[in-house]
C-alpha positions as CSV (number, residue, x, y, z in Angstrom):
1,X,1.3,9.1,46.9
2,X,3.9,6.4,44.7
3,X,4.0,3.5,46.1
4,X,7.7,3.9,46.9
5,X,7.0,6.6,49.3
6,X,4.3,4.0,51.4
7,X,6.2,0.9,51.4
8,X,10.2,0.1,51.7
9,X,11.5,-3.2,51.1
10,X,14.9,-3.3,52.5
11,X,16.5,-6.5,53.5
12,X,18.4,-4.9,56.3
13,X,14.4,-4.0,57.7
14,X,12.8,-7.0,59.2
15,X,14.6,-9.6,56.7
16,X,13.3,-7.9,53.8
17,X,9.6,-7.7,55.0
18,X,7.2,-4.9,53.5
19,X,7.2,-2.3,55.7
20,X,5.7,1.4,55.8
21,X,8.2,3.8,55.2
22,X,10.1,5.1,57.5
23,X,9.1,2.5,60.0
24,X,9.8,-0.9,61.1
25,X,5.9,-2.0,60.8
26,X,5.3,-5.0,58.1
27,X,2.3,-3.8,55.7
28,X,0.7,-7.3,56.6
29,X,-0.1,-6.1,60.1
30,X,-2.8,-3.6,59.3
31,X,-4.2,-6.6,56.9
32,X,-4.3,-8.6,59.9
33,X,-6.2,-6.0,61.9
34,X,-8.5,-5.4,59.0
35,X,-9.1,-9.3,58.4
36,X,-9.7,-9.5,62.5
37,X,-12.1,-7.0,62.2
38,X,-10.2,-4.3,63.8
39,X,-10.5,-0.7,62.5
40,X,-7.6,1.5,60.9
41,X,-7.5,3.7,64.2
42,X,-6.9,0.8,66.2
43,X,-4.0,0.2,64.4
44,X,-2.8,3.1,63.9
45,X,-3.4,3.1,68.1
46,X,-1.0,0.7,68.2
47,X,0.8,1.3,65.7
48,X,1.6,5.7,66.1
49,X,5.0,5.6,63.7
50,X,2.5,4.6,60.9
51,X,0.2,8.2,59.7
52,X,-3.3,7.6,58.4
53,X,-2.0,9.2,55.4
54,X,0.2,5.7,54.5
55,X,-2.2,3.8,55.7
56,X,-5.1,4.7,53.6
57,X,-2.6,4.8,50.7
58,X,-1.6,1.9,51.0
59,X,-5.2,0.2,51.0
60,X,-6.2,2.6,48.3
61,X,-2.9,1.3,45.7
62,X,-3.7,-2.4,47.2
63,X,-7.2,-2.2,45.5
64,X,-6.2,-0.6,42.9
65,X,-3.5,-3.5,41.5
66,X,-5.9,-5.9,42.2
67,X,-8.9,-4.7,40.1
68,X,-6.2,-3.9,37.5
69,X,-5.5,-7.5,37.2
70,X,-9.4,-8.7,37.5
């Protein structure tokens, strides 16, 4: 899954905020479940307009740019 397809930035979209596609839920608010030692299906409990499938994605592209730069 590209990037793209997970995550819209779109001024006109909460100010310009990262958001999952297709929804109006900033990417930062599953890293603040995960850091608050929440799990992906709590957030994704409170969060329903967001699939596992973008989530994980996400996560998985998020790790990978950051090894790619270690």
């Amino acid at each position: 899954m590209n990037i793209q397809t997970v995550v819209k930035i779109d001024p006109e979209i909460m100010s310009g905020e990262p958001c999952f596609a297709g929804t109006r839920v900033p990417v930062r608010t599953l890293l603040d479940y995960i850091e608050g030692g929440d799990t992906i299906d709590e957030f994704l409990e409170q969060y329903p307009t967001v699939s596992r499938q973008h989530a994980i994605a996400f996560l998985e592209q998020a790790g990978e740019r950051l090894l790619a730069t270690a």
